[in-house]
N, C-alpha and C positions, 0 to 999 in steps of 0.2 A: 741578803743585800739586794736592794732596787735594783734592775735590770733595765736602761733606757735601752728603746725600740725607737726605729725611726718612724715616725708619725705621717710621713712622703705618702706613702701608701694605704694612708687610712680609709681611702675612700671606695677600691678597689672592690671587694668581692659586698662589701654592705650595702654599696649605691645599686650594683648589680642588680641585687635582691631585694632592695629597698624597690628599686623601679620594675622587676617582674611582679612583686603584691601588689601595689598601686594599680599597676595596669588591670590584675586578676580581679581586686574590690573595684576596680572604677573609681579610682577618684584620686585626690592627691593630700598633702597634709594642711593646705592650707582650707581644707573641707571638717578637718579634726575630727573623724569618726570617734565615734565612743570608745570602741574596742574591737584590735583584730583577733579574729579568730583563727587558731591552728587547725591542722588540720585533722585533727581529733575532734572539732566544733565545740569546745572549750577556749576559754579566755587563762593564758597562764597568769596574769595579772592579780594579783590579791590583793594592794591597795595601791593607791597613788597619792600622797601628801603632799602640800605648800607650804614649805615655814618659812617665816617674816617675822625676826628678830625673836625666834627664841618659840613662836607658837602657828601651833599651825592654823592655817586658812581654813572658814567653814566651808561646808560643797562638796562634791567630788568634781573634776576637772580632766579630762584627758592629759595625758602627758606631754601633746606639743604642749598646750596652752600654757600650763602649769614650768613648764620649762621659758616659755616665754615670757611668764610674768616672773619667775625667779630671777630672770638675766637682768630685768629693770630694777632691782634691788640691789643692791651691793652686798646686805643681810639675807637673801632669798635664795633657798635650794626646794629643791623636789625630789624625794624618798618616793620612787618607783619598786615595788617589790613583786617579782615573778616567783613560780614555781614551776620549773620542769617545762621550759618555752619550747614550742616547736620553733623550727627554723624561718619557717614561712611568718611567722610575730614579729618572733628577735628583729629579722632582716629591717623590718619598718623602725621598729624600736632602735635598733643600732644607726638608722639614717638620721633621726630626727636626733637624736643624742651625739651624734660623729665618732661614735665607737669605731677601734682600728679592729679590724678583720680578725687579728691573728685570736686575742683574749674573747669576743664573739664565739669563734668557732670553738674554744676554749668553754665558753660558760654553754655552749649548748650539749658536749659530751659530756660532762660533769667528771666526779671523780680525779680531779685534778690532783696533784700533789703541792701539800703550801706551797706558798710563794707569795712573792710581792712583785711586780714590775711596772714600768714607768713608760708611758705611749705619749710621747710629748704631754700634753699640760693634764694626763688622765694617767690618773693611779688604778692596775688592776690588782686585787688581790684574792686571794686563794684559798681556803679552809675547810678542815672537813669536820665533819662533825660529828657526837658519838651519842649512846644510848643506853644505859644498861637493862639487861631483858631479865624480867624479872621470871623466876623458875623454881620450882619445889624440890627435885633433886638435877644434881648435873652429872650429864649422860654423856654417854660419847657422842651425839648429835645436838646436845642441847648448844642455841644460840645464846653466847653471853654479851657479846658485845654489838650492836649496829650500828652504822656508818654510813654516812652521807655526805651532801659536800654545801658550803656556802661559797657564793662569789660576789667579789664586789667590784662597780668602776665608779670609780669618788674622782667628779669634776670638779672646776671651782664652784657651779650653781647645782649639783644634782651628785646621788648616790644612787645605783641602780644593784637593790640586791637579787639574788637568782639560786634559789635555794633546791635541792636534788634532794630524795627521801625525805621518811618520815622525822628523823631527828630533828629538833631543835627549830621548830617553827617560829618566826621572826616577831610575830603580833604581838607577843608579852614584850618582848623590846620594843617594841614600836609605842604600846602603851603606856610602859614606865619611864622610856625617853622624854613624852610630852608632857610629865608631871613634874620635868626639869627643865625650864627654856633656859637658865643660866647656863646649860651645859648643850643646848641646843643653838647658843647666838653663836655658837664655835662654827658652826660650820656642820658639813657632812661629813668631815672628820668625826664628830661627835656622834653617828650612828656608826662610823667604823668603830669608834672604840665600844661601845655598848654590845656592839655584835661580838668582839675578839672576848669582853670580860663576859656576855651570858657561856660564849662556847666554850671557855677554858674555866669557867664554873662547873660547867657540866661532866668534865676531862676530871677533875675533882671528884664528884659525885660516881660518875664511872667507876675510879682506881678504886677509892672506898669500896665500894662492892663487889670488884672485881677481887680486891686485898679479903674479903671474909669469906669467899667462895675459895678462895688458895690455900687459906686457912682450914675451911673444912678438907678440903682433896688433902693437905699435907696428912692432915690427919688419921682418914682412912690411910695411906699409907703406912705412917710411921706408929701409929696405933699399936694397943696389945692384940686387939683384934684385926689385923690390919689384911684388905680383903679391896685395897684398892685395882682396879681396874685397866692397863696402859694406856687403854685406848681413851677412859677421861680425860688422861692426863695432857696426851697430844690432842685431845679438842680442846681445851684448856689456853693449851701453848699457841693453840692455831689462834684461838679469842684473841689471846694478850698479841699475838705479835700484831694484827689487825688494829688494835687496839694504840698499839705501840707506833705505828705506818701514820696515825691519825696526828698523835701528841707530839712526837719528836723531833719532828721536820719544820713544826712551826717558832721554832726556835730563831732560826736566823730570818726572817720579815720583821717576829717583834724587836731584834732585837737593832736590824735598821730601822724601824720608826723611833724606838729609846734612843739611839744612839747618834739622831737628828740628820741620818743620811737622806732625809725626804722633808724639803725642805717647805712643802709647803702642812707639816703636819702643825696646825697653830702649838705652843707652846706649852702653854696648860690643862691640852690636851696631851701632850706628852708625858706629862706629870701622872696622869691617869694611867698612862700604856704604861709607865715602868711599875706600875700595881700588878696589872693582868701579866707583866712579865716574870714579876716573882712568883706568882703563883703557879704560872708556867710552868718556871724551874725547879719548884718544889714537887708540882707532879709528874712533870720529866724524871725527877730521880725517884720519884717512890715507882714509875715504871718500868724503870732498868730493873728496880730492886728486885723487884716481883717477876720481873723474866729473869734475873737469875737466882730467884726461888725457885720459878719451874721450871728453870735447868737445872737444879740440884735435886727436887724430886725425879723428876724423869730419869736421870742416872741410880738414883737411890733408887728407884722401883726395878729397872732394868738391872741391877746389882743382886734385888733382891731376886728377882726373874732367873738369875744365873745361879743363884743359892741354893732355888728351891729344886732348877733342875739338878742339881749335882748332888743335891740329897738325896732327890727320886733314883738316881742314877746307881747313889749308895745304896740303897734298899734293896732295889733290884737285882746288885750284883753278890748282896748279900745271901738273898734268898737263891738265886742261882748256883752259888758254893752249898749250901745247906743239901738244893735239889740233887745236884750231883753226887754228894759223898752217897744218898742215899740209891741211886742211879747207877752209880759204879759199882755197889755191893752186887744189888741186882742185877747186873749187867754179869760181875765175877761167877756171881752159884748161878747162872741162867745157861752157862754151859753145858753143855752133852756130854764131858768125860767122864770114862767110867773111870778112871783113878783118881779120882778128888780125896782126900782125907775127909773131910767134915762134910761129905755126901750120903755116910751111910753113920753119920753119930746121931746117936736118941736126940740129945739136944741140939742139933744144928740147926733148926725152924727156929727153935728159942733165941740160941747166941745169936743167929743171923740178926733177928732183929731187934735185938737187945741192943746189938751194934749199930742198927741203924737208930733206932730211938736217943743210943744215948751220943754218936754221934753227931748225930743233928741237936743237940740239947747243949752239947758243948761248944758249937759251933753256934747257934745263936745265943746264948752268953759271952760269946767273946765278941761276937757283933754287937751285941745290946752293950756291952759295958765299952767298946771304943766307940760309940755314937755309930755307928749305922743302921741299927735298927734301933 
């Protein structure tokens, strides 16, 4: 569900820092440099688009300008797309856009948890995003799942995305969005919905291959030959739950944009969102599924773990009675008395160990036939 924040204070810590970089570049926005640089001397900036009624503007344009020729449109936004912004960027970027402080310091940590919330007339939202790694055998170290985060602040003239890791790079949506301007006259709603259907495409593609790797692990498991490992099993489990932290949570943002608690989502783009939602919720449940598949292995391996020690256990104490009868004989005629009967018989060497041989003979056949050896 939307979350309004009071918008009173949006100007606080972003004019701040808006007006320490200007001071630091020299100069102010009405100069519209090209591009600030972080302080890594990289530009987070990856592209900057003008659409006007469905297509974009040729050029490239800085983002005051492009923001200022959007406002004179009633049809005009600008799709600003960052990656991994230092603070000292954002800060100018957050002034010239009027981003509230709080979702700013938000898009510069990353690793958010979904969400949706509402800064007076500016929607921010929240996503993370996944990866599947591809790998020849799965180890107790091997990486199956990666994770990153998207963010978005959708105004009425601009959508600014800000994207953390290597998952799910924005370009292929950026390019397939502008081969649809019918679905681009919507507004910068129409690159939130594009972003939500590539990421929960990918939450698809993930489970899938997440679901044939659980398939092979059950397998060594439950196998004739079964020679599974514990420790795959809990990197397995640590994947999926990671995994799980990403798909689950994003449930309730989509399911206030369906459910028309955000009023400014156009109509027909809603129509689309309750797509990306059912698919959502199909792979929200194949995710439970699969966490509680590898909590049904992991108990069935740690069952079998206790099986096999109590078997070792049996053998052990098996051969240990066997040692003994044979131990207590010789332990009996190892004594020093001169009155033994069967110390001074011809056969006493013989019977002695006739009784040890066939003692212990009788005693692992009665272990071999009740299962302990």
């Amino acid at each position: 569900m939307a979350e309004q924040r009071d918008p009173k204070d949006s100007g606080g810590l972003t004019r701040a820092l808006g007006a320490v970089t200007r001071r630091m570049l020299g100069g102010n926005h009405q100069d519209h440099e090209p591009v600030h640089h972080g302080a890594a001397g990289r530009s987070a900036i990856v592209d900057c688009g003008l659409y006007v009624d469905g297509a974009r503007r040729p050029g490239t344009m800085h983002y005051a300008d492009a923001l200022a020729a959007a406002r004179r449109r009633p049809d005009g936004f600008v799709w600003l797309g960052l990656h991994e912004p230092e603070a000292d960027e954002f800060a100018d970027i957050a002034t010239v856009f009027d981003l509230h402080e709080l979702p700013v310091e938000d898009a510069i940590g990353a690793f958010q948890r979904p969400k949706i919330e509402r800064y007076g007339e500016m929607v921010f939202a929240a996503l993370r995003t996944t990866r599947y790694v591809e790998h020849q055998e799965l180890t107790e170290f091997s990486e199956v799942v990666e994770t990153g985060s998207v963010m978005m602040f959708i105004g009425e003239h601009f959508v600014i995305t800000v994207r953390h890791g290597a998952p799910t790079a924005l370009s292929a949506v950026r390019h397939d969005l502008e081969d649809k301007p019918d679905l681009l006259r919507q507004g910068p709603w129409s690159v939130a919905h594009a972003i939500y259907d590539r990421i929960v495409d990918s939450y698809v593609d993930c489970a899938n291959a997440v679901e044939l790797d659980l398939d092979t692990l059950e397998e060594s498991v439950f196998g004739r030959n079964a020679h599974g490992r514990i420790q795959r099993i809990y990197q397995m489990k640590r994947e999926l739950v990671e995994f799980k932290r990403a798909v689950v949570p994003l449930q309730r943002p989509l399911e206030a944009i369906v459910a028309g608690r955000l009023p400014e989502v156009p109509k027909e783009i809603r129509r689309y969102f309750r797509d990306v939602n059912d698919h959502l919720a199909r792979t929200v449940e194949q995710v439970v599924y699969l966490d509680d598949v590898i909590n049904s292995v992991l108990q069935a391996r740690l069952a079998q773990v206790s099986v096999d020690q109590n078997n070792d256990m049996r053998k052990i104490a098996a051969w240990a009675a066997i040692a003994a009868l044979v131990t207590s004989i010789a332990g009996v005629y190892g004594m020093n008395f001169d009155f033994m009967p069967e110390k001074h018989w011809v056969f006493g060497y013989p019977g002695v160990m006739t009784l040890m041989v066939g003692g212990s003979a009788a005693l692992f056949w009665g272990f071999r036939k009740s299962g302990w050896l």
